[in-house]
C-alpha positions as CSV (number, residue, x, y, z in Angstrom):
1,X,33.2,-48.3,19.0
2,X,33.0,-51.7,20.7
3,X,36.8,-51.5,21.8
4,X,35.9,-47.6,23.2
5,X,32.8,-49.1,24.7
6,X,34.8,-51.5,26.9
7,X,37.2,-49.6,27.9
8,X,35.5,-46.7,29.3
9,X,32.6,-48.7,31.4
10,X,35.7,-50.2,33.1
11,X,34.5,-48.1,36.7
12,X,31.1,-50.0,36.6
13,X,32.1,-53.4,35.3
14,X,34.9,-53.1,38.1
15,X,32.1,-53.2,40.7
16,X,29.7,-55.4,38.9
17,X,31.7,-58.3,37.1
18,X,34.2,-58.3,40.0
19,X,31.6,-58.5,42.5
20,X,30.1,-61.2,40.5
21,X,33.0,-63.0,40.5
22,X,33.7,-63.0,44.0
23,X,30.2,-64.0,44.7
24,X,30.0,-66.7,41.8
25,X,33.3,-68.1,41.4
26,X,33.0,-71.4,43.1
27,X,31.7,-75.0,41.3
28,X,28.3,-75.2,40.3
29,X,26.5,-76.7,43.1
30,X,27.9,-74.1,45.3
31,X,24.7,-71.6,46.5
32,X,25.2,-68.3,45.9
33,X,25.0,-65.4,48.7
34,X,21.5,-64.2,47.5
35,X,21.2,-61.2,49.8
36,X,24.6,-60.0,49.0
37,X,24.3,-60.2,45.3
38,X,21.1,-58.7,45.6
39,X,22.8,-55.9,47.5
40,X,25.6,-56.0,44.4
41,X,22.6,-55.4,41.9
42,X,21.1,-52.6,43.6
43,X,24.7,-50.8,44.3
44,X,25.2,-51.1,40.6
45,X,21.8,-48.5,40.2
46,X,19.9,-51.1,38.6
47,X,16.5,-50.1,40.0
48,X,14.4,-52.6,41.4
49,X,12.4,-53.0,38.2
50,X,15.3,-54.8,37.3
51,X,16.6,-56.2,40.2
52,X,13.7,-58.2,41.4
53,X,12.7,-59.9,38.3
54,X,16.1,-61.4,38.1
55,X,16.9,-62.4,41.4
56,X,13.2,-64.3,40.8
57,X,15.3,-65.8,37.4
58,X,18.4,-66.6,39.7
59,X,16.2,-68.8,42.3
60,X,13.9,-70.6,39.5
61,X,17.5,-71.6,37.8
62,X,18.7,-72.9,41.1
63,X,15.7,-75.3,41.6
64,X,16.2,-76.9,38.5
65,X,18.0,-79.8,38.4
66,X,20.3,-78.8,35.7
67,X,21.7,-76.0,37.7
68,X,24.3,-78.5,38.8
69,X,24.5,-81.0,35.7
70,X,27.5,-80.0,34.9
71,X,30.6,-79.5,37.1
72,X,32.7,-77.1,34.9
73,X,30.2,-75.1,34.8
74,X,30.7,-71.8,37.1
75,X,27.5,-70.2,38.8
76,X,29.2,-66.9,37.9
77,X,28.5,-67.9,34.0
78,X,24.9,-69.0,34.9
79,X,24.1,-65.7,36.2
80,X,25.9,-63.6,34.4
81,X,23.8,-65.2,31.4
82,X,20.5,-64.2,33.2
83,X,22.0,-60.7,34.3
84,X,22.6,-60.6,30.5
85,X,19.9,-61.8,29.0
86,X,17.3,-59.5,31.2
87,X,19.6,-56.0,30.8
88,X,18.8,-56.9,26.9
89,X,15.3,-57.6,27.3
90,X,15.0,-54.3,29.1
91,X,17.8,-52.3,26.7
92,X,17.2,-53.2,23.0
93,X,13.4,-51.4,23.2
94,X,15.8,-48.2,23.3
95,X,18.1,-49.2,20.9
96,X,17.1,-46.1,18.5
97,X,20.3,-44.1,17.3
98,X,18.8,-40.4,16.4
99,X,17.7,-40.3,12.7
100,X,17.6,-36.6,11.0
101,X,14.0,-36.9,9.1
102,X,12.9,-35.2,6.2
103,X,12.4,-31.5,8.1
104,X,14.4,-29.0,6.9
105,X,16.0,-27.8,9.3
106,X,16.2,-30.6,11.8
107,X,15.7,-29.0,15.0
108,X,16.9,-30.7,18.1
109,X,16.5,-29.2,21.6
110,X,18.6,-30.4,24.3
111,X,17.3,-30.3,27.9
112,X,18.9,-31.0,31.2
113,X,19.9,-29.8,34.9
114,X,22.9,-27.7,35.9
115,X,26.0,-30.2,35.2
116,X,24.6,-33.1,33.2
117,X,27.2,-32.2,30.3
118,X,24.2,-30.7,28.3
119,X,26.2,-28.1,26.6
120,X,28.9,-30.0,25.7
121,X,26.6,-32.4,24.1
122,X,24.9,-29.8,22.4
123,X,28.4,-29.0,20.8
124,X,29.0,-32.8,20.2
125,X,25.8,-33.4,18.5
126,X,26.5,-30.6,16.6
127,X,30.0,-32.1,15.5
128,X,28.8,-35.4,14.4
129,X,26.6,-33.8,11.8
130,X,29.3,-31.4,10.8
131,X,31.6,-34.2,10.0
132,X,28.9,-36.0,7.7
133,X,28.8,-33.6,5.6
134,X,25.5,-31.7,7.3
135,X,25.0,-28.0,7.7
136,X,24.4,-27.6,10.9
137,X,23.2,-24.7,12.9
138,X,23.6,-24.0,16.8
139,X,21.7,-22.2,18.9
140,X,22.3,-20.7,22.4
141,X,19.4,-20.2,24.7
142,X,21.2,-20.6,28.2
143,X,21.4,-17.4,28.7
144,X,20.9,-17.9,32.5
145,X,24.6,-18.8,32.4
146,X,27.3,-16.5,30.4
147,X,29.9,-19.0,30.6
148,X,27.6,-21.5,28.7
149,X,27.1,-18.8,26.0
150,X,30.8,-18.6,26.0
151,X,31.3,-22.4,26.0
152,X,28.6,-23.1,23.2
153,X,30.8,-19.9,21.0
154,X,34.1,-21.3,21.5
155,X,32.9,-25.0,20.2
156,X,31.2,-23.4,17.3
157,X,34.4,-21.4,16.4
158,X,36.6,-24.6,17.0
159,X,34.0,-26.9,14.8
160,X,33.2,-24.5,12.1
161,X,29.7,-23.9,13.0
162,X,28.1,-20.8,13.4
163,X,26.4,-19.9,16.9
164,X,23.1,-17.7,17.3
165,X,23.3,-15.7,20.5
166,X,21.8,-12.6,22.2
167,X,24.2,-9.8,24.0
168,X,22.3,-9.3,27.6
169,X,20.0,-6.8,28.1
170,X,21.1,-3.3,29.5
171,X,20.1,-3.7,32.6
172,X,22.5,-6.3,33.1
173,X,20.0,-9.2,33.1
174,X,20.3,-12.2,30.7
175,X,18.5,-12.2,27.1
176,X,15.2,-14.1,26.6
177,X,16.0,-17.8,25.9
178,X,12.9,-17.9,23.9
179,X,13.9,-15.2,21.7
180,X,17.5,-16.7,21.1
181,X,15.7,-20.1,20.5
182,X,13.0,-18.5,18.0
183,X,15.8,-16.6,16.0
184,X,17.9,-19.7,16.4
185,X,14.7,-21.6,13.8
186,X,14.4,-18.8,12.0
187,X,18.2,-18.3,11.1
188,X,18.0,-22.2,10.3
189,X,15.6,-21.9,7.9
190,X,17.0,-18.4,5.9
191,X,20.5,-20.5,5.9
192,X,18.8,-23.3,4.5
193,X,20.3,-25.1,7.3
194,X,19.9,-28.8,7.8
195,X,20.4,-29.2,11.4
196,X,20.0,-26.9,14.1
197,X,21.1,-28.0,17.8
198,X,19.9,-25.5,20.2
199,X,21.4,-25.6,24.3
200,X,18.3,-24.7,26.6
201,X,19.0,-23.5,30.5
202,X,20.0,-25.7,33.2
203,X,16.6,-26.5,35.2
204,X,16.2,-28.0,38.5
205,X,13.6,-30.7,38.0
206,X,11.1,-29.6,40.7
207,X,10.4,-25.6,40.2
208,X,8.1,-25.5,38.6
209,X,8.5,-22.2,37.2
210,X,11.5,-22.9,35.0
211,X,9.9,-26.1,34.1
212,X,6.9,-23.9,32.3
213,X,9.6,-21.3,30.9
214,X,11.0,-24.4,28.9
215,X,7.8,-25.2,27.6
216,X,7.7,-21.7,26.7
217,X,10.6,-22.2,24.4
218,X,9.7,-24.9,22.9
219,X,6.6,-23.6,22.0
220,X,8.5,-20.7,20.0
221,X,10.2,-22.8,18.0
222,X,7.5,-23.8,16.7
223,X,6.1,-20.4,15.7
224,X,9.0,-20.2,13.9
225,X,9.0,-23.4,12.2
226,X,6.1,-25.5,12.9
227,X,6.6,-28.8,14.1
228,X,9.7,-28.0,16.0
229,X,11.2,-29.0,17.7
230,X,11.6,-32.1,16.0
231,X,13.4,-33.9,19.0
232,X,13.5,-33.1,22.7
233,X,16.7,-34.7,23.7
234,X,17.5,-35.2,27.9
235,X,21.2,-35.2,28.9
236,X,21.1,-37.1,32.1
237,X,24.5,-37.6,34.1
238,X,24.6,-41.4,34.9
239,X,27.2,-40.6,38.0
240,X,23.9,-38.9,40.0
241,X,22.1,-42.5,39.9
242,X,18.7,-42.8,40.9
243,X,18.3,-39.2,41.2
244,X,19.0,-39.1,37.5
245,X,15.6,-41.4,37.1
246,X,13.5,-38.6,39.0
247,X,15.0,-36.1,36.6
248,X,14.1,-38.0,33.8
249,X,10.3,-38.4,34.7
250,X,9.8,-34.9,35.5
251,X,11.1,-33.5,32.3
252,X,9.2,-36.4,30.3
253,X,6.2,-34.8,32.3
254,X,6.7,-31.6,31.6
255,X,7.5,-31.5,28.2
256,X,7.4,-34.8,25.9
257,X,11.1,-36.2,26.0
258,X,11.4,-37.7,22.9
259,X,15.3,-39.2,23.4
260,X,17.7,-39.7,25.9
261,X,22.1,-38.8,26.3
262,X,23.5,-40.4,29.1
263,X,26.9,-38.5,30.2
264,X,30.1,-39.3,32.4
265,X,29.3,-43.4,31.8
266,X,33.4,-43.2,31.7
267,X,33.5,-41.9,35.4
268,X,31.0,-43.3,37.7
269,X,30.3,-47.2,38.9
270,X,27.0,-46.9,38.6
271,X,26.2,-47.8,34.9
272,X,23.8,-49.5,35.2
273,X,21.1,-46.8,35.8
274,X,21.0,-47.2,32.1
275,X,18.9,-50.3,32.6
276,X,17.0,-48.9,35.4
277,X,15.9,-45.6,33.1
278,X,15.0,-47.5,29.9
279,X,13.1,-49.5,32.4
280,X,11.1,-47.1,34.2
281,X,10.5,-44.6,31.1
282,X,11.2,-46.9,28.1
283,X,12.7,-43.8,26.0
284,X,14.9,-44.0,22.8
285,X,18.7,-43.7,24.2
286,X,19.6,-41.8,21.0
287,X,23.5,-41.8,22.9
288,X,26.2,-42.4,25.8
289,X,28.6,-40.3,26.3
290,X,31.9,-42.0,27.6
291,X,34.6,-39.0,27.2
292,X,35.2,-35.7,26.7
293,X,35.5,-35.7,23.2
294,X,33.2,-35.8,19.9
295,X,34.3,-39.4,19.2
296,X,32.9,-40.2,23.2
297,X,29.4,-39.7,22.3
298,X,28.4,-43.2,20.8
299,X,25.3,-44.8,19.6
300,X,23.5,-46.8,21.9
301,X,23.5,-50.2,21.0
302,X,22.3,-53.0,23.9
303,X,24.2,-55.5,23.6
304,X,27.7,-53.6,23.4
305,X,26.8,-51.9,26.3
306,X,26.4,-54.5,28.2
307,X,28.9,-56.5,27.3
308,X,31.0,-52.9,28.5
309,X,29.5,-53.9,31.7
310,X,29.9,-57.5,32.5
311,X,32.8,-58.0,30.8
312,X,34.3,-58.5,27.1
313,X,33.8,-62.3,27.4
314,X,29.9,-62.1,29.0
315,X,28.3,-62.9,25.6
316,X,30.5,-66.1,25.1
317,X,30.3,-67.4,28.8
318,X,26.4,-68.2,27.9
């Protein structure tokens, strides 16, 4: 996992541990270019909650007189040490992988905007527990969107897992993502299921109108089994950035996010909105998603992450 890790947070650790190293890599009493590694931090979608706190560590460190005690010593270790060590302090709070409690059947929902990957997570999630052994159930409630329907059936068929889904109505319009979400719970708990994973519509953040229809289906599922569902799970797409943060509180708003999966970490520079979102909302990041496969949807765990983003060798350059 560490290996996979690595590799696929290569576009962001281009940006930040090469940047770092063109900015740091001179002796030790050399002064850094504050403004531009400030700009570096910032580029790198690590939210000023993170930003500023460190670029106070970076100047405290440089009026100390053993900031330059030792000649061998390279600024770029000294603050890639204090980029490390406050990601960390701002990461391992989320550290939570997800945990399947004692609620038969577990019932997860996952939430998101148009594009995020939140079907294909869905599916993914849905895989994992397959694989262990689990019997898992999924359920699909975008019914805005017939090709995520289709998408959801075709992984279900592939994994071995059945898929609860409604036809569309006569009139041509889409079935009631409520309804397919309430059968979805009930046909969970007649199947003595242990797991059920159910896809929810793509919602633009700010209508508010869609944003109450979601709380509408969540509170179905718990008509049909109360207390679920038992996790609320955001699928945020790391390669939006910031915007990804204003998703993130308007959902948590609106309905109680309980966990976070962040998506496409393999394909954008900007990784480090990770640090930015556990700082602002400071969720559980149940998982990252790093490929298009099953096996590309990792745990979270702090420190691997960000030695993914510095480098392999930031945790022995401190």
């Amino acid at each position: 996992m560490f290996s996979s890790l690595i590799q696929r947070l290569q576009a962001s650790r281009e940006r930040l541990a090469a940047g770092l190293a063109r900015l740091t890599g001179r002796p030790s009493d050399a002064a850094p270019d504050m403004k531009a590694l400030e700009a570096l931090l910032l580029g790198a979608d690590l939210g000023v909650g993170v930003v500023d706190p460190l670029m106070g560590r970076v100047r405290a460190a440089m009026a100390d007189p053993k900031w330059t005690a030792a000649a061998s010593d390279t600024l770029r270790a000294r603050v890639r040490s204090l980029l490390r060590d406050a990601l960390l302090e701002q990461l391992r709070p989320c550290e939570a992988p997800l945990v399947i409690t004692s609620a038969r059947p577990f019932v997860i929902m996952l939430l998101g905007v148009n594009g995020s990957g939140k079907t294909t997570t869905t599916a993914k999630i849905a895989e994992r527990f397959h694989r262990d052994g689990r019997r898992v159930l999924l359920g699909a409630a975008d019914t805005f969107r017939a090709a995520a329907v289709e998408q959801l059936q075709q992984w279900g068929a592939r994994i071995g897992v059945d898929v609860i889904a409604q036809p569309a109505r006569a009139d041509g319009g889409a079935a009631d993502p409520a309804a397919v979400a309430f059968d979805s719970v009930q046909a969970g708990v007649a199947r003595g299921a242990d797991v059920v994973c159910i896809d929810t519509a793509g919602r633009l953040h700010t209508k508010s109108n869609l944003m109450e229809e979601l709380k509408k289906v969540s509170r179905v599922m718990d008509k049909a089994l109360p207390g679920a569902p038992h996790e609320k799970l955001l699928v945020l797409d790391a390669t939006v950035g910031q915007n990804g943060l204003a998703q993130a509180r308007q959902f948590h708003d609106a309905i109680g996010v309980t966990g976070l999966v962040i998506t496409k970490l393999d394909g954008t520079a900007r990784g480090g909105i990770v640090a930015a979102i556990a700082q602002t909302l400071k969720l559980p990041i149940r998982f990252v998603g790093v490929g298009e496969t099953a096996d590309d949807l990792l745990d979270f765990h702090a420190d691997q992450f960000v030695d993914g983003l510095l480098g392999e060798d930031g945790a022995r350059e401190r």
